[in-house]
N, C-alpha and C positions, 0 to 999 in steps of 0.2 A: 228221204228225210231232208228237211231245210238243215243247211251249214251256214257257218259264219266263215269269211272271209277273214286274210289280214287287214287290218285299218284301212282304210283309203284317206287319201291326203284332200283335206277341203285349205283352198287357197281364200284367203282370207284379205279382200281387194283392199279395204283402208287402212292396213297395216303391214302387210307386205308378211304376215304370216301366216302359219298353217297349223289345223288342225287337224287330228286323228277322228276317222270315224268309221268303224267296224259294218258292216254291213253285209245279214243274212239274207241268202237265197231259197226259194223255197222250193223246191223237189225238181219242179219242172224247169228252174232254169230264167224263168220270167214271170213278169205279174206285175200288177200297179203297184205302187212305190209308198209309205212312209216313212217320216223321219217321227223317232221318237225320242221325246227331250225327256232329259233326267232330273229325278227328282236333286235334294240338296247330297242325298247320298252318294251321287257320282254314276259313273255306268258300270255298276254293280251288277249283285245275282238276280236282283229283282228287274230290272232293266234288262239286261240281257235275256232272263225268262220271258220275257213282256214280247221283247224284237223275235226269240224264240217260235212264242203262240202266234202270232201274226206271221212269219214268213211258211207257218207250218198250214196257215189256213191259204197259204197262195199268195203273198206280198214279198215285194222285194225291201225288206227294213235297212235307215242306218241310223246308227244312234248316237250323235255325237258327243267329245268331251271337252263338256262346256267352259269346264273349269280351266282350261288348255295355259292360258298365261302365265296363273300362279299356282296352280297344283296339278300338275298333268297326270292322269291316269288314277286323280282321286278313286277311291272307295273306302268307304266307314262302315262299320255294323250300324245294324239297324236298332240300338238299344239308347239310352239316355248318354251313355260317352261319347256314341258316334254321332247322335244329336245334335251335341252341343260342340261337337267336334266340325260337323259338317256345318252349323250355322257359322259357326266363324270364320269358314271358307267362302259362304255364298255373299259374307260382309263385305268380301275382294270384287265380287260381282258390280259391271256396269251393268244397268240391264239395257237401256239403247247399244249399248255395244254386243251384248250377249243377244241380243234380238238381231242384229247385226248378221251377228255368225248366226245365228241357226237359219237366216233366209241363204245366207254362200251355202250353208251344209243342204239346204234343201237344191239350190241349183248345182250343186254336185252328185246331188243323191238322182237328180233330173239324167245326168249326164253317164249313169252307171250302166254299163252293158246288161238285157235283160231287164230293165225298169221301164215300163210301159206309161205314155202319160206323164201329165205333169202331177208330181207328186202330194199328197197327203201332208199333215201332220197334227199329231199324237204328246199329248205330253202334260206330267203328273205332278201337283205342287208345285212347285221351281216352273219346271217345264210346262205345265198347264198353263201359268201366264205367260210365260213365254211362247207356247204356241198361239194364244190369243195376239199375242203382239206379230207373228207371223202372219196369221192370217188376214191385220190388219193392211200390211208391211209388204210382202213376199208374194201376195195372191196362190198358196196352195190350191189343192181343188176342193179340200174340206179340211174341217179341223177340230180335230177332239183333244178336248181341255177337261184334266179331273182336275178338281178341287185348286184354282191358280187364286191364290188368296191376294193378288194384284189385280186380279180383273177388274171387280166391280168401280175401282178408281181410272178401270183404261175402256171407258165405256165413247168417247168424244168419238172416236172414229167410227163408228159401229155404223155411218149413215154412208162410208165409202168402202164398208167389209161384206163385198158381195158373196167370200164363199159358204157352202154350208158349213153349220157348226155345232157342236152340240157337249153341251158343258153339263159337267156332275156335280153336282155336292152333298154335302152330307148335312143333316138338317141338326148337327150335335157336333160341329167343327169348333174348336174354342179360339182357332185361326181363322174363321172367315165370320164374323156377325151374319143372322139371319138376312139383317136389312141390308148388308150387299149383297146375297144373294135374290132378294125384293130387288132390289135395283137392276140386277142383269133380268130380272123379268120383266119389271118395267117397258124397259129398251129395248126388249127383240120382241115386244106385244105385236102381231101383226105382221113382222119381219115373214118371210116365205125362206124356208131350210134354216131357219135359227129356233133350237131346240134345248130344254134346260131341263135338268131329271135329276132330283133330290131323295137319294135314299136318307132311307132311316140307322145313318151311322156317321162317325166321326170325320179326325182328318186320314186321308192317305188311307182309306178304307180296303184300297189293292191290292194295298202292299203285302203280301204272302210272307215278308220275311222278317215285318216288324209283326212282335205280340204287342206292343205298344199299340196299333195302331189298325191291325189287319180285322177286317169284316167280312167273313165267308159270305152269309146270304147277301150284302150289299154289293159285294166285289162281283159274284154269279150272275143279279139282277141286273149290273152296270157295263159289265161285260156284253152281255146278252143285248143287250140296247146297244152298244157301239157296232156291234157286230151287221146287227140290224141297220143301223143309219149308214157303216162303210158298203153294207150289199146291196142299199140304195145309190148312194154315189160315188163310190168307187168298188164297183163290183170285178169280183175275178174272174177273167174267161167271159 
């Protein structure tokens, strides 16, 4: 069965500190690598379940915690208090800086005994732009973005973001306009490994732990399709 480790410490070059980041192994010990960014909830049940199901299919996961500066070891329920609790935390958020760190968490997560490869990344609302800005930033080897309701405005670089990529949304989000999602279609028209799959459900459709918010047949369907694109380019074994 995949375990999770204690934290691993990611050094943090332009500031001269460090963050925490947890990081599961899966049965055998080794496997290709992603880091998976967390939504505004923190690195929660659903995040951890998330690094869980992937280090259980063969990946080496680390998840880090973004919030690290001003609320270290956040987590909020997934209801309207933890909502509204959790948006006034992500307010504290840099996000060049938080893009920042998730490229050190990703060459840390590179540098982890048993991680084969240079690493993946994963990552849902918050972290879905935030992995897009990785991918633009960091060169992963692929990157899967749900629902990053900053994307469609971080599209300028898209002509120097060689890796593959493959972004979700939901065609009933009241956080992303359809026409940004028009937009990221637009811009990878023609692209080779840039790929865009719009279920028929809201935001944070994943999410298992909000009833706000969670979508069985979209979350199965969107799943299925990641699974599929990481066993194209970052296949285990």
């Amino acid at each position: 069965m995949p375990h999770m480790s204690e934290p691993t410490t990611v050094p943090v070059p332009c500031d001269g500190g460090e963050m925490a980041m947890p990081v599961w192994m899966p049965e055998s010990g080794h496997g290709p690598a992603i880091l998976v960014l967390q939504e505004i909830f923190g690195v929660g049940p659903y995040i951890r379940a998330v690094a869980a199901r992937l280090a259980e299919a063969g990946y080496v996961v680390g998840a880090p915690d973004l919030f690290w500066r001003f609320a270290p070891g956040w987590e909020s329920t997934h209801d309207q208090a933890g909502l509204t609790a959790s948006l006034e935390q992500v307010g504290k958020l840099d996000p060049p800086q938080a893009i920042a760190d998730c490229v050190a968490a990703l060459h840390t997560l590179h540098a982890v005994e048993g991680a084969a490869g240079t690493p993946a990344v994963m990552g849902f609302c918050l972290g879905g732009t935030l992995a897009w800005g990785v991918a633009m930033m960091g060169a992963p080897s692929a990157c899967v973005s749900y629902y990053g309701s900053g994307v469609p405005s971080m599209l300028d670089g898209i002509e120097s973001t060689t890796c593959p990529t493959l972004f979700h949304f939901g065609n009933d989000d009241p956080y992303i306009p359809n026409e940004g999602v028009e937009a990221i279609n637009d811009a990878i028209s023609g692209r080779s490994g840039f790929v865009l799959n719009v279920e028929n459900a809201g935001h944070a459709f994943d999410n298992h732990e909000s009833e706000m918010f969670w979508n069985e047949s979209a979350a199965q369907a969107a799943w299925a399709k990641t699974m599929a694109f990481l066993g194209e380019h970052l296949p285990v074994g």
